[in-house]
N, C-alpha and C positions, 0 to 999 in steps of 0.2 A: 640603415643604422645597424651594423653587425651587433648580432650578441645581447640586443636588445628589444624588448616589444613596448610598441607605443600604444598607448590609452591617455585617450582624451577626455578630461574632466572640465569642469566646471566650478570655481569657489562657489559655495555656498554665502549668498548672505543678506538671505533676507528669510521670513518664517513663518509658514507657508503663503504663498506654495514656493516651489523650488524655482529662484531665480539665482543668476550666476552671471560673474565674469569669466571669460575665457583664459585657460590655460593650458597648457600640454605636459604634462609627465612621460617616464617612460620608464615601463620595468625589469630590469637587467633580467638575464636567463637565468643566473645564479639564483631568483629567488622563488624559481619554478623549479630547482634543484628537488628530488625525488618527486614532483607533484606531477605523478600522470594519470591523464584520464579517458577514463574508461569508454572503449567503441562496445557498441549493440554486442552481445554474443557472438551472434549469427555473423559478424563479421571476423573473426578469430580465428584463427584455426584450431577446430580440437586435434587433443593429444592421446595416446594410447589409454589410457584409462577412461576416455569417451567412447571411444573406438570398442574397448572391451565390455565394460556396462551396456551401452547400449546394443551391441549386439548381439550379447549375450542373453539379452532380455526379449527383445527380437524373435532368436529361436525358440524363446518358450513359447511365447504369443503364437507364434504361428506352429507350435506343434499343439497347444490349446483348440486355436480354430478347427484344427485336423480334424480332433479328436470329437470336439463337438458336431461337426458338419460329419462325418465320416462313422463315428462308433456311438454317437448318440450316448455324450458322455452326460448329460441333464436329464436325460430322462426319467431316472430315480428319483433326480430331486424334485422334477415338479409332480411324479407320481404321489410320493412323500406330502409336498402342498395339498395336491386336490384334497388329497385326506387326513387332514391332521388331526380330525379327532375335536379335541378339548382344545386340541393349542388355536382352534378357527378364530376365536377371540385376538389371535397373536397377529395369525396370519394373511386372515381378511384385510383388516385394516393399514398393514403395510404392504399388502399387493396394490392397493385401493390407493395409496400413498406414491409408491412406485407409477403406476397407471397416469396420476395426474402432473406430477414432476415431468414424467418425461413430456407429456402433453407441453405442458410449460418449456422447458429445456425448447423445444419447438419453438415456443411461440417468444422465448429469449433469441434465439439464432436468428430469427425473422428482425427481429429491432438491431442486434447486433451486426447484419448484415446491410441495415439499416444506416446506421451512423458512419459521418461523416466527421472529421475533426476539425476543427472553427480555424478560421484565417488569422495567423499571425499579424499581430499589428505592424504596422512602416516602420519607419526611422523619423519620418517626417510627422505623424502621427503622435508617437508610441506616449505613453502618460507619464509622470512621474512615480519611480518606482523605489518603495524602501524593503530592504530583503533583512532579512531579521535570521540570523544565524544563532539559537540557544546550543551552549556546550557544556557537557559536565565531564571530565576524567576522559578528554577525546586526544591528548596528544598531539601528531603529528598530523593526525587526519584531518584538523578544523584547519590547517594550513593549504591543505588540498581543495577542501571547502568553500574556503576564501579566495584561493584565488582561481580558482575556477568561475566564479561569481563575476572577477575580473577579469577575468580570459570572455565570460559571454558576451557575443555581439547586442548589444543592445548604448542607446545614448547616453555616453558618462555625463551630461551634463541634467539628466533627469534621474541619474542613480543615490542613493545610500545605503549605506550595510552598515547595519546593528550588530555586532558578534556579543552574544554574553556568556560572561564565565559564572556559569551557576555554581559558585564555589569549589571550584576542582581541588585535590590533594594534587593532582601531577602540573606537569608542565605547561598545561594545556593553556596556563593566562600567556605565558612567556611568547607562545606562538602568538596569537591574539595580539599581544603586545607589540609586537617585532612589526606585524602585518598594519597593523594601525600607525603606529612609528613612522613607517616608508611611506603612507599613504593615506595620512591625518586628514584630507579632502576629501575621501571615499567612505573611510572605516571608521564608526566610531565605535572605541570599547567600553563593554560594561562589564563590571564586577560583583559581583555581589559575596560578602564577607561569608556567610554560609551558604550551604547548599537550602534551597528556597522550593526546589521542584523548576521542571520544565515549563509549569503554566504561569508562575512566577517570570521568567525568565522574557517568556513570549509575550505577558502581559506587558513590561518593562518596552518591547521593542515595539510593541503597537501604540503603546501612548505617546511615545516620542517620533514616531512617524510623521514625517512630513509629505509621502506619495500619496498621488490618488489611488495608488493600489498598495496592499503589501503582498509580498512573499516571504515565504515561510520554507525553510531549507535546515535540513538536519545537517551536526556538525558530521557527520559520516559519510555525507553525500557531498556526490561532485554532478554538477547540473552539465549537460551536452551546450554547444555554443549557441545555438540558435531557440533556446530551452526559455527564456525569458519573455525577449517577444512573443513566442508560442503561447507562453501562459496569460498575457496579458489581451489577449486578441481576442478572446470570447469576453470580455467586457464592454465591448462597443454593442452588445444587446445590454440595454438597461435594468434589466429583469433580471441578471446573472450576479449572482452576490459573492460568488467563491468558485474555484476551478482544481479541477484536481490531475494532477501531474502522473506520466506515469514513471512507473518505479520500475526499476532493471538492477539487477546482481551484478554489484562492484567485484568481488571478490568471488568469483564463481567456484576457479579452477582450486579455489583454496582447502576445499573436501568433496567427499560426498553431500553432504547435508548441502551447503551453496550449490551444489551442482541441481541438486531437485529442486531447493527454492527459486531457483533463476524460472524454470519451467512454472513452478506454482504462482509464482509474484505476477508471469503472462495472462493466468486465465482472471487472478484474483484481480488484478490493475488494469486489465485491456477488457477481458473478455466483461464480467459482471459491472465495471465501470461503464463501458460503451453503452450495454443495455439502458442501466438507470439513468446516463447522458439524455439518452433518448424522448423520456418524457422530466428531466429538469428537475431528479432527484435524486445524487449520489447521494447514497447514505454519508460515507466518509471520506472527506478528503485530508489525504494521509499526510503528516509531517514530514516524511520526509522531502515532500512539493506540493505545494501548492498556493493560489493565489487568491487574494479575498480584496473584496472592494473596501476603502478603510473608513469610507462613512459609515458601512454597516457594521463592520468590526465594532467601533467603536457605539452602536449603536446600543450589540449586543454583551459589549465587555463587563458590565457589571454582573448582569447574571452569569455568565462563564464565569467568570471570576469568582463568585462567589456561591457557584454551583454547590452542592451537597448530596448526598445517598447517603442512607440509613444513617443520618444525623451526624454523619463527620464530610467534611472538606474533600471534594474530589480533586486527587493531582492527575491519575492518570490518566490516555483517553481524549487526553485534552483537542486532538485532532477530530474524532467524531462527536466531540460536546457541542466545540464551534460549528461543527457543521449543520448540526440539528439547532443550533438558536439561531442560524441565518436564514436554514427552511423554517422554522416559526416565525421569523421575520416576513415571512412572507417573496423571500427571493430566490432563484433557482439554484441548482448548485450542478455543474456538467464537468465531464471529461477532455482533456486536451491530448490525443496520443500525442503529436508532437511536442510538449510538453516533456522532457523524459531526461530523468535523475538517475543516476547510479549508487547505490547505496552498500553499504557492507550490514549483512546479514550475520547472523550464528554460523558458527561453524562446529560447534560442538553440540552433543544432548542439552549438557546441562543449560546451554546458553539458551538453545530453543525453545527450551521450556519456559525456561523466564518470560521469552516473547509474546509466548503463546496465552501463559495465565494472565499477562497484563491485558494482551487485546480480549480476552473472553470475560475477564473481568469488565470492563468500558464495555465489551457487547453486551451484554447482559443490561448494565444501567442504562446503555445507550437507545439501547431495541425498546424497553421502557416508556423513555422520555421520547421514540419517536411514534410511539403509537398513541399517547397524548396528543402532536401535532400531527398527525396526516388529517386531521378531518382539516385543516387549514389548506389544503393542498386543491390544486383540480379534481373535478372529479376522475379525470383520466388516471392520474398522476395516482392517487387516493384510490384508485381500484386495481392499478398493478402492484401500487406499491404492500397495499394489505395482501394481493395474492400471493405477489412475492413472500414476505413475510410471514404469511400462515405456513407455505409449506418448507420455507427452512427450517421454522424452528420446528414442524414436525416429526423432522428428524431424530429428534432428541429423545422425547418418549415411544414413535414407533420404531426406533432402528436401537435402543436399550433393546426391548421389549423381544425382539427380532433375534437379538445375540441369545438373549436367553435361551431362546427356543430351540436356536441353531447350536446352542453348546449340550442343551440337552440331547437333540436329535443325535448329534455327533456322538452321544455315550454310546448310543444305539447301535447307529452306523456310522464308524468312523472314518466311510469313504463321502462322506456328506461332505470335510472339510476340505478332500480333494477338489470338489465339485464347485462349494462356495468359493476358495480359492482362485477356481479358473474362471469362473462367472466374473471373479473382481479384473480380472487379465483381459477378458473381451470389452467391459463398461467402460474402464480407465484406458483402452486403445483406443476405444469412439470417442472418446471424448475429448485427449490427445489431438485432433484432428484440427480443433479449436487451435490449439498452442501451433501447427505444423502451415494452417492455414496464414494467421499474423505473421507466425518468426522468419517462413519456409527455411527451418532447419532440423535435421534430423536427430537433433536432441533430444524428442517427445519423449522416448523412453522413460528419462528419469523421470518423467511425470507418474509414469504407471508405476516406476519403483518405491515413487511416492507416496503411491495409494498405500500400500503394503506396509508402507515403513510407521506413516500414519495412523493406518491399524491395528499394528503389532504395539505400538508405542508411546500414541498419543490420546488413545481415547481415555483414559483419566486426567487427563487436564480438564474440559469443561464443568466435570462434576466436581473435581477439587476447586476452581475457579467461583463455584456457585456457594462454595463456603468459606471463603477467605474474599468477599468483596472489598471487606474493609482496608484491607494492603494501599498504604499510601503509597510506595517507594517508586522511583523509577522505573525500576525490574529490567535496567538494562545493564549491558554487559560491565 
């Protein structure tokens, strides 16, 4: 059938579970018209502005190493350390901090090399699935969204999609509309007269769920074909309450800023997910994929729903709130790499920054409410996960503490900045190795341009984040 793609559905009609009479639809190419979707990076070709970032980053790196293996460019500074006098209070304690992270980072690589990712469910198997798309002010992009969902191999006769239009001022129902219109068996739309929030939106598609599973799919993301039954396939352990997808850079090539977070989203989605997979405690499993069993959803929906900090209604976040009342629930929560969404990122400061205060805003409450439950956890589970935990957020007061010292130092000697500088050039190339190992693509670079950019411009976010919790808003683009 030229010009045409077939999808097999199912009527719906009976409630719950999902039974059906058989029928065939098919969806013309025209209404896949601009909807492409997105391959792996690594399968892409880069372009000259790949080509020049990263090897011009490159040369510094390795004129760095020279200098250090060759001219004993640290020398001063850790001459500097052994003696710092008054600042030992400073400096003790994040050498001491340093010392045991990396110990950990270790003993991370070891689980990390560890994990394996769970077996995609059958065809013959696979459960019934309801995908719950919230959208606010998304456009064209929930059209990508959507039928991306439709394009995934998985049984239409066990499918439904939720789209909801959390009040948008643009077009965005119109698409929604159009896409339910053609395929009133698949899609059902929901509306909502005002903007309500994201958790609003998702609570709406979770209650009307008829799957033994839901997922959860931001309207900005388009999911790979084979991304569904992937996610669905770590539920055949009974013990597994929610799954977390991994996330990949829709929009890479679209700046510099996409081009680093593609590198950063590897180590924050594969690398530090795979770890916590390992002993059955992602902290979060992120909106923009992921998949949750819906007896527990449902189990845990009131409280989410009705969740609170410092006396007002939490909207944002709403991705690692569910996650921590499913692990009080007492159920696992693991990683699927095969599982793997494309999403669109910031591409500007200003956007990033929105992103940034939202999720460190939710980290904050969230890191909270999960140290309340780890003692529910194994004790396996409950002893990496507090170790975990102690030494990130250490970061915060001994690496403040640390700058101080080092802006002071630098009044002194201002070749100190030279030195911390290139110190940052060697840590973020080992660690690079992560992201080079999963992608094997030569893109690491941006990771370490990362570090830098991060540095220069992002470390006032958490501590503005720590006074403005109360921010209800979406805080996206």
């Amino acid at each position: 059938m030229s010009g045409r793609r077939r999808i097999i559905y199912k009527r719906v009609i009976s409630d719950p579970p999902l039974m059906s009479e058989a029928s065939e639809i098919t969806i013309p190419d025209s209404d896949f018209e601009g909807v492409t979707f997105q391959t792996p990076a690594k399968e892409r070709q880069v372009d000259f502005f790949d080509r020049l970032a990263c090897g011009a980053t490159m040369a510094v790196v390795l004129v760095v190493f020279h200098a250090a293996l060759v001219n004993k460019l640290f020398h001063p500074l850790f001459f500097t350390l052994l003696h710092a006098g008054a600042w030992r209070a400073v400096v003790q304690p994040g050498f001491l901090w340093g010392l045991t992270g990396t110990i950990f980072l270790g003993f991370r690589t070891v689980l990390w090399l560890c994990y394996r990712p769970f077996p995609s469910a059958a065809h013959r198997n696979a459960p019934t699935l309801t995908v719950i798309i919230p959208a606010y002010n998304e456009g064209e992009m929930v059209k990508k969204s959507i039928y991306s969902v439709l394009e995934a191999d998985y049984p239409q006769d066990r499918l439904e999609v939720f789209v909801v239009d959390d009040g948008s001022s643009d077009d965005t129902w119109q698409y929604i509309f159009e896409a339910a219109r053609a395929y009133p068996h698949l899609i059902t739309p929901i509306r909502f007269a005002k903007n309500r929030g994201k958790r609003a939106g998702l609570e709406e598609g979770f209650r009307r769920a008829r799957g033994e599973l839901v997922v959860t799919l931001d309207s900005d993301s388009v999911v790979e074909r084979g991304s569904l039954l992937a996610m669905t396939g770590p539920f055949a352990n009974p013990k597994v309450g929610a799954v977390a997808g991994k996330v990949l850079v829709y929009n890479r090539i679209q700046g510099l800023i996409p081009r680093m977070l593609h590198v950063r989203y590897v180590l924050s989605f594969d690398f530090l997910r795979a770890v916590q997979s390992t002993y059955g405690t992602v902290y979060c499993c992120p909106g923009a994929l992921s998949a949750y069993r819906t007896s527990v959803v449902r189990q845990v929906l009131p409280q989410w729903i009705n969740q609170s900090f410092l006396g007002r209604p939490c909207t944002y976040g709403e991705d690692r709130a569910m996650t921590n009342f499913i692990l009080s629930a007492g159920y696992d929560t693991v990683f699927q790499r095969t599982g793997r969404v494309h999403t669109i990122v910031p591409w500007t400061y200003h956007k990033l920054c929105k992103m940034y205060l939202r999720w460190d805003r939710s980290y904050v409450r969230e890191v909270i409410h999960f140290m309340r439950i780890v003692w529910k956890r194994s004790p396996w589970s409950m002893l990496v996960s507090l170790t975990d935990m102690l030494i990130a957020n250490l970061r915060f007061p001994v690496g403040w503490a640390s700058l101080v010292f080092l802006a002071v130092l630098s009044v002194h000697h201002p070749a100190t900045l030279i030195r911390f500088f290139s110190a940052m050039a060697i840590f973020s190339t080992l660690n690079m190795f992560y992201y080079w190992y999963t992608e094997r693509s030569w893109l690491f670079p941006y990771g370490i341009i990362y570090s830098y950019f991060s540095f220069l411009t992002l470390l006032w976010i958490f501590p503005y984040a720590l006074f403005t919790l109360k921010v209800r808003t979406w805080g996206t683009r």
